[in-house]
C-alpha positions as CSV (number, residue, x, y, z in Angstrom):
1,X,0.0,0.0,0.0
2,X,1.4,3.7,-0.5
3,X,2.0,5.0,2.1
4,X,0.9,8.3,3.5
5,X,4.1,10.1,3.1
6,X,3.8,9.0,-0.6
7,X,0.2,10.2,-1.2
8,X,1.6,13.5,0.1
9,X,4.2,13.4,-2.2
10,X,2.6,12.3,-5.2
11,X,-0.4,15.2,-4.5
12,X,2.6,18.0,-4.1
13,X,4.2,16.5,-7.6
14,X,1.1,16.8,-8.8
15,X,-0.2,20.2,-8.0
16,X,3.5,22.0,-8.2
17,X,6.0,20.2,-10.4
18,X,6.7,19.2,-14.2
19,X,9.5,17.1,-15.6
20,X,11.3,20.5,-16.8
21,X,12.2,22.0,-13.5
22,X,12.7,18.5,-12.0
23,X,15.6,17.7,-14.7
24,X,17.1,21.5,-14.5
25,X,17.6,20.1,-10.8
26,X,19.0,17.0,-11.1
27,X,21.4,18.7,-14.0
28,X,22.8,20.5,-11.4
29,X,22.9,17.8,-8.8
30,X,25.4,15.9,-11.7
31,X,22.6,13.5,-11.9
32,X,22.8,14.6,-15.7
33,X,20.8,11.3,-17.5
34,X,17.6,10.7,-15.5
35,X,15.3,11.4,-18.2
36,X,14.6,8.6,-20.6
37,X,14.7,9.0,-24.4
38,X,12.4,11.3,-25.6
39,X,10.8,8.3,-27.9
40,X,8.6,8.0,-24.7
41,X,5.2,9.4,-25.3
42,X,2.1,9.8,-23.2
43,X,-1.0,8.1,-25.0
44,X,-3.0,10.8,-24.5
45,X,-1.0,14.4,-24.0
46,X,-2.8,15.8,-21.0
47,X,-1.3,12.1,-19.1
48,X,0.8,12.4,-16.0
49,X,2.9,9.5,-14.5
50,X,3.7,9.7,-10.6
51,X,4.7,6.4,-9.1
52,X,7.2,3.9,-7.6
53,X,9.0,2.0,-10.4
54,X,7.6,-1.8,-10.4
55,X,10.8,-3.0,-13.1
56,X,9.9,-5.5,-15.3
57,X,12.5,-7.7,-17.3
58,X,11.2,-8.8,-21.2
59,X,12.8,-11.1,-23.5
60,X,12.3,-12.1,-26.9
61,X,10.5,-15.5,-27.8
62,X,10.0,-17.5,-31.3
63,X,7.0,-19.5,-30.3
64,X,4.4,-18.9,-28.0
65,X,5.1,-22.3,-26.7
66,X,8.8,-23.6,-26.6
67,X,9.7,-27.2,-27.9
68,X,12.5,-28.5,-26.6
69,X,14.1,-26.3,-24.2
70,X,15.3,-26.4,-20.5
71,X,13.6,-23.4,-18.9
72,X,10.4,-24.1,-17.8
73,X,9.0,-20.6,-18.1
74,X,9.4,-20.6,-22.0
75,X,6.2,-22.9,-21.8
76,X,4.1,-20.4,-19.8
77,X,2.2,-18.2,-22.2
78,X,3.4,-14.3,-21.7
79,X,6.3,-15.6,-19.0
80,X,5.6,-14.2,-16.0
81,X,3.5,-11.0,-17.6
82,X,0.3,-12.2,-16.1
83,X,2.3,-12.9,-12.1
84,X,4.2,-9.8,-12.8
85,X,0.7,-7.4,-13.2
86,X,-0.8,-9.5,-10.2
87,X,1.7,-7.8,-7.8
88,X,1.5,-4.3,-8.6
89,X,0.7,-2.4,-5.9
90,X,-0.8,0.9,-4.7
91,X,1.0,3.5,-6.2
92,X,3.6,1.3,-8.2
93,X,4.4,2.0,-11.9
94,X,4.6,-0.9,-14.4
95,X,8.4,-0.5,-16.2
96,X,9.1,-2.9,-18.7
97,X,12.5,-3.1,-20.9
98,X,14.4,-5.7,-22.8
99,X,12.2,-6.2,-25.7
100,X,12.4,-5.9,-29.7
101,X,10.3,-3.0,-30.5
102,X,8.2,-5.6,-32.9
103,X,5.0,-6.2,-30.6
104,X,3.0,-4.5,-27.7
105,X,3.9,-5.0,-24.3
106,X,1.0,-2.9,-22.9
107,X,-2.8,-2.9,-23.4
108,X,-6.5,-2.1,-22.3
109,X,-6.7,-4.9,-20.3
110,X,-3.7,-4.9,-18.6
111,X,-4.2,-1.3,-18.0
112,X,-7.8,-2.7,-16.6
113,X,-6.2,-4.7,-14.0
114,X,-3.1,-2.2,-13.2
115,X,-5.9,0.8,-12.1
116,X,-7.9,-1.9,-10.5
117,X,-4.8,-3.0,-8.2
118,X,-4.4,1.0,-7.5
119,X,-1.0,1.0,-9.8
120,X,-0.7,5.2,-10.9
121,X,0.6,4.2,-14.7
122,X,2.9,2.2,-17.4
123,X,6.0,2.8,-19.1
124,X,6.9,0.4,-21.5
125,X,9.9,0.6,-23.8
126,X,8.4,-0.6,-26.8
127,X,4.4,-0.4,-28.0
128,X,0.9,0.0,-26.8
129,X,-2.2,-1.1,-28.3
130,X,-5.7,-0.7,-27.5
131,X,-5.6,2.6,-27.4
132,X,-8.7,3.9,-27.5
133,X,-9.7,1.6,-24.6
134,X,-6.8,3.4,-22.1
135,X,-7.6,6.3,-23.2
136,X,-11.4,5.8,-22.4
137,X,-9.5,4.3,-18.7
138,X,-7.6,7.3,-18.8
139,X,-5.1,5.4,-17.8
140,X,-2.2,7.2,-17.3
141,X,0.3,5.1,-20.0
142,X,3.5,6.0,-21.4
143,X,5.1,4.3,-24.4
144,X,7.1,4.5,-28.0
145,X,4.3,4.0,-30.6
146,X,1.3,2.4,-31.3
147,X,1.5,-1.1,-32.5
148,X,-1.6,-4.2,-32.6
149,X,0.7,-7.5,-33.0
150,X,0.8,-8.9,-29.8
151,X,3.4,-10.1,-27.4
152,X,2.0,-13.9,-27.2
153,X,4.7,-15.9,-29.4
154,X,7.0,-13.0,-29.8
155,X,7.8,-11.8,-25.9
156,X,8.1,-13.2,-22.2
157,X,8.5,-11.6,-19.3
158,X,11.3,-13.5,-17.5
159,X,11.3,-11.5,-14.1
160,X,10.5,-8.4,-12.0
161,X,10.8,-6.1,-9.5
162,X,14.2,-6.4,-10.9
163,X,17.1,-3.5,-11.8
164,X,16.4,-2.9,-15.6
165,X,18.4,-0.3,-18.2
166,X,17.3,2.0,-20.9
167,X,19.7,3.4,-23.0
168,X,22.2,3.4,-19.7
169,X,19.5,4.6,-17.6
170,X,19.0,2.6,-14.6
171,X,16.0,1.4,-12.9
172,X,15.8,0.7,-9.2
173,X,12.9,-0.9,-7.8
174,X,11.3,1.9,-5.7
175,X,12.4,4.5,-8.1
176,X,10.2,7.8,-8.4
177,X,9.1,8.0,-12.2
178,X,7.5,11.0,-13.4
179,X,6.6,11.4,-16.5
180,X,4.7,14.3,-18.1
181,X,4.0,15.2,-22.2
182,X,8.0,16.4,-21.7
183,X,9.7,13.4,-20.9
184,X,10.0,10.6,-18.1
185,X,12.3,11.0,-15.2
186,X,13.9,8.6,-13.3
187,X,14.5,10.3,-9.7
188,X,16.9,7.5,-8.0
189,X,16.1,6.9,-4.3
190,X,19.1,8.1,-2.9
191,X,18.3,11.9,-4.2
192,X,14.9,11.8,-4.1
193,X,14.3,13.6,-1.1
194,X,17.1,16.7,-2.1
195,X,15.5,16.6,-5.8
196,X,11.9,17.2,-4.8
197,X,13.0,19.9,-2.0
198,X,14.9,21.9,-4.9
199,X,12.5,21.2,-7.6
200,X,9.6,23.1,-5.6
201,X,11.9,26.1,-4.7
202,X,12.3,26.4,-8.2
203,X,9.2,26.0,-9.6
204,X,8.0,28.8,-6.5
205,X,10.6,31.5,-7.9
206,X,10.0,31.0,-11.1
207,X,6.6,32.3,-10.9
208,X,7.9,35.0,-9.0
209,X,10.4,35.6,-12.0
210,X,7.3,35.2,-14.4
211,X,5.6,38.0,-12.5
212,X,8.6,40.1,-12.9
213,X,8.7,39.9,-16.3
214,X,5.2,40.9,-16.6
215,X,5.5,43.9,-14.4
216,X,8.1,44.9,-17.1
217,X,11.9,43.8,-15.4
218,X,14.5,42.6,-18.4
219,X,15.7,38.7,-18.8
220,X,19.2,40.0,-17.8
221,X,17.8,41.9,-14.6
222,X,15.7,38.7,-14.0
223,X,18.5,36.2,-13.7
224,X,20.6,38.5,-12.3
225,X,18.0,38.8,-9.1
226,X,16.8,35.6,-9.2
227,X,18.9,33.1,-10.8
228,X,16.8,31.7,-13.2
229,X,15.6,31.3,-15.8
């Protein structure tokens, strides 16, 4: 279950913060490649993602059934897809790498099941389908492109709650994501706390820069009192 120091944080994120200020931050923390490729796409632009990373590890299959063989899970349909969505918890955020980008890993009904277990959003490295249907879920999902062929004989998921990488980034279980139309950030554990702090004093004076600028006061004279912009 989130807990209630989570709920806080996810309504403050929500209410104060986008991915632009958050990155600006963790530039100048040195924590310089948190965002993940901008091929990540919201299904729907207005979409926010605000969770705890739940990673999820794919693989490539040839058959939706292995012959021969001698690991077990290659004769489960999906892997451990359906055992993976199962545990997602309050609050968590579905994360799946390791796949081709030739099938979907995400859809309406797993999107179904995700909001029903109280999960805040997907981010899959590779497809959605069903698109319409999340969207009508507005469920918050976050992927590379639209794509119907399915994952059956062409992916597994082979574990979770696992480390995963994308493009070098890595994924902690228990991560903060946060994804908006701008990107998705990764916010590691270990900095979330100092991240989050300095991301709201930022986002604070930079309305009071904004304000500035309106009442007439130059770009130069505004970073010069303020210090951003």
């Amino acid at each position: 279950m989130t807990d209630t120091r989570d709920e806080e944080l996810f309504a403050t994120i929500r209410s104060e913060l986008f991915t632009a200020v958050v990155g600006d931050v963790l530039d100048v923390m040195g924590l310089q490649k948190q965002f993940l490729p901008p091929r990540f796409q919201p299904v729907s632009e207005h979409m926010r993602v605000i969770g705890r990373a739940m990673p999820v590890l794919e693989a490539d299959v040839f058959a939706l059934e292995a012959v021969g063989g001698n690991n077990p899970l290659m004769q489960k349909p999906f892997g451990l897809m359906l055992e993976a969505l199962d545990d997602l918890k309050t609050g968590e955020v579905y994360i799946a790498a390791g796949a081709s980008h030739r099938y979907a890993l995400w859809g309406e009904l797993m999107s179904t099941r995700a909001a029903t277990l109280g999960a805040t959003g997907a981010v899959v490295d590779g497809f959605a389908r069903d698109i319409d249907g999340i969207r009508a879920l507005d469920f918050p999902t976050f992927c590379t492109g639209f794509y119907a062929q399915d994952q059956g004989p062409r992916g597994k998921v082979v574990d979770f709650r696992t480390a995963i990488e994308i493009d070098g980034i890595r994924i902690e279980p228990g991560a903060l994501i946060f994804g908006d139309k701008e990107g998705v950030l990764v916010i590691p554990s270990e900095a979330e706390e100092e991240t989050i702090a300095r991301s709201l004093e930022k986002a604070r004076g930079e309305k009071r820069v904004a304000e500035a600028i309106r009442d007439g006061m130059s770009a130069c004279a505004a970073f010069e009192t303020f210090g951003i912009m």
